[in-house]
N, C-alpha and C positions, 0 to 999 in steps of 0.2 A: 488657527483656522476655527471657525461657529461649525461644532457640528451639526446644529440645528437646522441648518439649510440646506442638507444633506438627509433622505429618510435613512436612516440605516436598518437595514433588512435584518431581521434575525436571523443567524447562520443554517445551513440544511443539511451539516454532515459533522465529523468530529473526528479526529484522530488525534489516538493517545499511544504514545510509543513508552512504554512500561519501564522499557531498559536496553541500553543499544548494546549490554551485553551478550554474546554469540557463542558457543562451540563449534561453530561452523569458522571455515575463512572463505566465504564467497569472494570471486574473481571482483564482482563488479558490487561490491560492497565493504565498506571500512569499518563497520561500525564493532565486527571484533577488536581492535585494537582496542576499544575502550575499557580501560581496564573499573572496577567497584568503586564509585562514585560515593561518599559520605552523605553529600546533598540530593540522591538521587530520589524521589516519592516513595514517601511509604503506604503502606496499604492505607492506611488510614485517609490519607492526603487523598487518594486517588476514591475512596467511598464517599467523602465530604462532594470531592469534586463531581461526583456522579447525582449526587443530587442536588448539587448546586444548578449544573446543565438540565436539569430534569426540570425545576422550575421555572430556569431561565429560557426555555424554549419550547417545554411543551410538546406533547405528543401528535401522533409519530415523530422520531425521528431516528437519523443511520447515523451508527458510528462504526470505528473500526480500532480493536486492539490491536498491536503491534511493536516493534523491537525494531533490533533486534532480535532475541529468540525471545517472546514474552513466558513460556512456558517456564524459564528460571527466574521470572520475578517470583519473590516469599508472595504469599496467600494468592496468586492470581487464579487457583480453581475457584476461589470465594470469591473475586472479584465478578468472574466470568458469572457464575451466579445472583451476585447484588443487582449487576447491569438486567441480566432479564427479569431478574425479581419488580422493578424498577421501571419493566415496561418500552426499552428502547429497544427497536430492529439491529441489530450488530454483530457481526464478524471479524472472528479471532485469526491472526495471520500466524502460520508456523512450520519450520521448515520438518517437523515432524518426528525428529530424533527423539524425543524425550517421551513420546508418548506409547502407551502398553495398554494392556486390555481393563487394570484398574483406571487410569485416566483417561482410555476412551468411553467407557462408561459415564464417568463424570461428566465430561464433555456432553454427551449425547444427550442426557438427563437435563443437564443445566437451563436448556430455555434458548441458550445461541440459536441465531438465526442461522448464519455460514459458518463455515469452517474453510478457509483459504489453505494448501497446502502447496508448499513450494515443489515444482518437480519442472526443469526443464529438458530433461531427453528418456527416454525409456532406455537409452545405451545408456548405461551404468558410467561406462568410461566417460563417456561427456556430462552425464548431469553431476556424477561427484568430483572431476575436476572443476569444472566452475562453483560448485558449492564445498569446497577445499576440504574433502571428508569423506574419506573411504565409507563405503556402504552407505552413503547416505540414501542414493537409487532406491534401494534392496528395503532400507527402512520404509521408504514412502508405500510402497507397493504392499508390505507385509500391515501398514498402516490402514491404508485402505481396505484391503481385506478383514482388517478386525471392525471397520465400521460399516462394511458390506453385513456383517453380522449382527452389528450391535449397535442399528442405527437411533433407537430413543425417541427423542423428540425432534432428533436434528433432521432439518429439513432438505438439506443442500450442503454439497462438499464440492468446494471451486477448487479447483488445479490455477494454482498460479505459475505462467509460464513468462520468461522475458527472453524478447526476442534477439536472439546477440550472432555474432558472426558462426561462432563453434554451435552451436547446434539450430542452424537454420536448417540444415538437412530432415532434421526428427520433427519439424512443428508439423505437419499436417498431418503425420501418424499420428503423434500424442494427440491432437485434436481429437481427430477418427476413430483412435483406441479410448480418449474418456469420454465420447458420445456413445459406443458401445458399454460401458460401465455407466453410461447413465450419471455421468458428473458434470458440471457444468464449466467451462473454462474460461478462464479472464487473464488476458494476453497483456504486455507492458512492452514499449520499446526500451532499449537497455539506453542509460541514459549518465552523465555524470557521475560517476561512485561518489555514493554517503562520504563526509569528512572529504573530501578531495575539496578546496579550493577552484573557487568560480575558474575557470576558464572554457571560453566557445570553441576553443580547438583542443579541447581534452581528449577524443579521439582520434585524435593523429600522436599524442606521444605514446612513444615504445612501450609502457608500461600497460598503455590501455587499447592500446591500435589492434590488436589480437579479438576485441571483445567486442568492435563496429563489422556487420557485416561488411564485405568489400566488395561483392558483388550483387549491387544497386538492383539492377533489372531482376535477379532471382527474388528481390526482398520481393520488390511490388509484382512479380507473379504468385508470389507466396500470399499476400497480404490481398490479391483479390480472389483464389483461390478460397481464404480464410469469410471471404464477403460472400462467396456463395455458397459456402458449406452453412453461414448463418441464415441467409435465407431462405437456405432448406429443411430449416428447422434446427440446428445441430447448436448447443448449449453455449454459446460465445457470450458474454456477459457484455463484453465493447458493445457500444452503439456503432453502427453499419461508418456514421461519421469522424467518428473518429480512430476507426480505420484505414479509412478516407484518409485522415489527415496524418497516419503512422506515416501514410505514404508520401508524403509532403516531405516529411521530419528524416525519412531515411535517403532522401535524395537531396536536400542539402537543410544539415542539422542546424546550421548558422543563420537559417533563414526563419523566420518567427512564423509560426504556422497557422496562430490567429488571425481571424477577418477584424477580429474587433479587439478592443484594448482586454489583457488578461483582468479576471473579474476573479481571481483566487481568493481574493480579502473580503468580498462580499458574501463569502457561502460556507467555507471551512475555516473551524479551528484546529489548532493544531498543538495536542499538547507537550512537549518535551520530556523525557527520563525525570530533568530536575524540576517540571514544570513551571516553563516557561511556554507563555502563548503569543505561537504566531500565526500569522493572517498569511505568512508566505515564508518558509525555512532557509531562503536565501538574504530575508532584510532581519530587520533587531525585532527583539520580542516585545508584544504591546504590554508584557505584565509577566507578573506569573501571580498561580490558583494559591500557590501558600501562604501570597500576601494580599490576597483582593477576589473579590467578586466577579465570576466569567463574563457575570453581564456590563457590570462598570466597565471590566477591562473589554470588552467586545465596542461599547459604545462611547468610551474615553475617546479624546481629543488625539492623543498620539496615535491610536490605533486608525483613525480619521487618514492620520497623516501616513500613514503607512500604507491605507488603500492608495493615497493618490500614487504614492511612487511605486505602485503594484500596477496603477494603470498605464502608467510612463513604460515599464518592464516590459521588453522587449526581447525576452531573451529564452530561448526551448529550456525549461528546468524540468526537473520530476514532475514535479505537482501538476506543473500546468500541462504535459506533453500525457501522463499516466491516468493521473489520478481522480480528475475534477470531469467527470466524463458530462458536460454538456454539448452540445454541438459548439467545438470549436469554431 
């Protein structure tokens, strides 16, 4: 395939997954099982990389750190630093265990734009069953309080919340309780676990069927509920449309919820633990950062090939159903 005939757009977002290592075992995520990787990025690898990205597209731009737990990759307080040193808008995703009053200070200090924290229920029993870790609740909560104190330079602290069967009861307290605390929230439908193998009936087997709400009609009262608490002002990070379209995806997930063909390869990169980049985490990787250039590999002939079979894709994944918040 000529990619010439083709403008390719330079990308307008970025996510770098540091290490899919965990001390958590979330319900609806694998990425604990992975155990210390030899090939995994080293710091070094991932500062090159950052200013690689930095010239290859120029400012503004958003990215997002992320993991597994990125808080146990070595040097990533210094990473978090290089990035805003550097100049790019971006948010650190973390379920929050590791952090204490010395590294919420760092944090604060560093320049990060967001700070994402995982919490899905304010019942202790339901957010640290799904996030497979006693106190984990208790942490987030005593988390937020120390940055209620010791905000810095950080501007915004999002509550990351995924919307799953076990705790559809708690979503529009937790909303209502972090618009009172003055946090902003950014909602996910719960969607194929990390490492689980493609399949479009994944929630129907026993092992995950626990984790799809089952009753349809509470989601989509819940989820327009959610649409007017937003345009009442109240801190929802989702676009009103692609709320809209949660509500498509929970009334039947096998049905593809775009108007138009997914465009995931036209706008994000995505970089891997071992740094491999893809255009979309369910096809093969256009490259990777240790042997090549983000912008070669963004505008190489394979990664060409890669958008086309992104636009053929047809199928509700993370990316395209969470992540990529355009108007679907």
């Amino acid at each position: 395939m000529d990619t010439q005939k083709r403008d390719i757009k330079r990308p307008d977002f970025c996510v770098v997954e540091v290490s899919h290592r965990c001390m958590f075992k979330c319900k609806m995520c694998n990425y604990w099982m992975s155990k210390e990787d030899p090939d995994e990025l080293e710091p070094y690898h991932l500062h090159k990389f950052i200013s690689s990205l930095k010239e290859f597209v120029g400012m503004p731009f958003e990215m997002n750190i992320s993991g597994g737990e990125p808080l146990m990759k070595e040097g990533m307080l210094d990473l978090v630093e290089f990035i805003a040193d550097q100049g790019f808008r971006f948010s650190l995703v973390t379920n929050g265990y590791l952090i204490d009053k010395a590294t919420a200070k760092r944090i604060a200090d560093s320049g990060l734009s967001f700070l994402a924290i995982s919490l899905d229920s304010l019942d202790e029993n339901i957010h640290d069953f799904l996030r497979g870790k006693k106190g984990a609740c208790c942490k987030v909560i005593e988390v937020l309080k120390i940055f209620d104190i010791q905000k810095g330079k950080l501007k915004n602290i999002t509550l990351q919340t995924i919307i799953m069967g076990q705790n559809l009861d708690s979503i529009l307290d937790l909303v209502k309780w972090a618009k009172d605390k003055q946090f902003s929230h950014s909602l996910m439908a719960v969607t194929r676990p990390n490492m689980v193998p493609v399949d479009p009936e994944w929630y129907k087997k026993d092992e995950f069927n626990f984790l799809w709400p089952k009753d349809t009609r509470k989601v989509l009262n819940i989820l327009e509920e959610l649409i007017k608490l937003k345009k009442s002002g109240c801190r929802i990070d989702n676009p009103i449309g692609q709320l809209e379209k949660f509500k498509l995806y929970f009334s039947d997930p096998e049905r593809f919820v775009r108007d138009t063909p997914c465009s995931l390869g036209d706008g994000i990169i995505h970089i891997s633990p071992k740094g491999d980049v893809y255009l979309c985490c369910e096809m093969e990787s256009a490259g990777n950062i240790k042997e090549g250039d983000i912008g070669k590999i963004w505008t190489s002939q394979k990664a060409e090939s890669i958008r086309e079979k992104i636009r053929l894709c047809k199928r509700n994944c993370a990316g395209m159903v969470n992540c990529y918040r355009e108007v679907l």
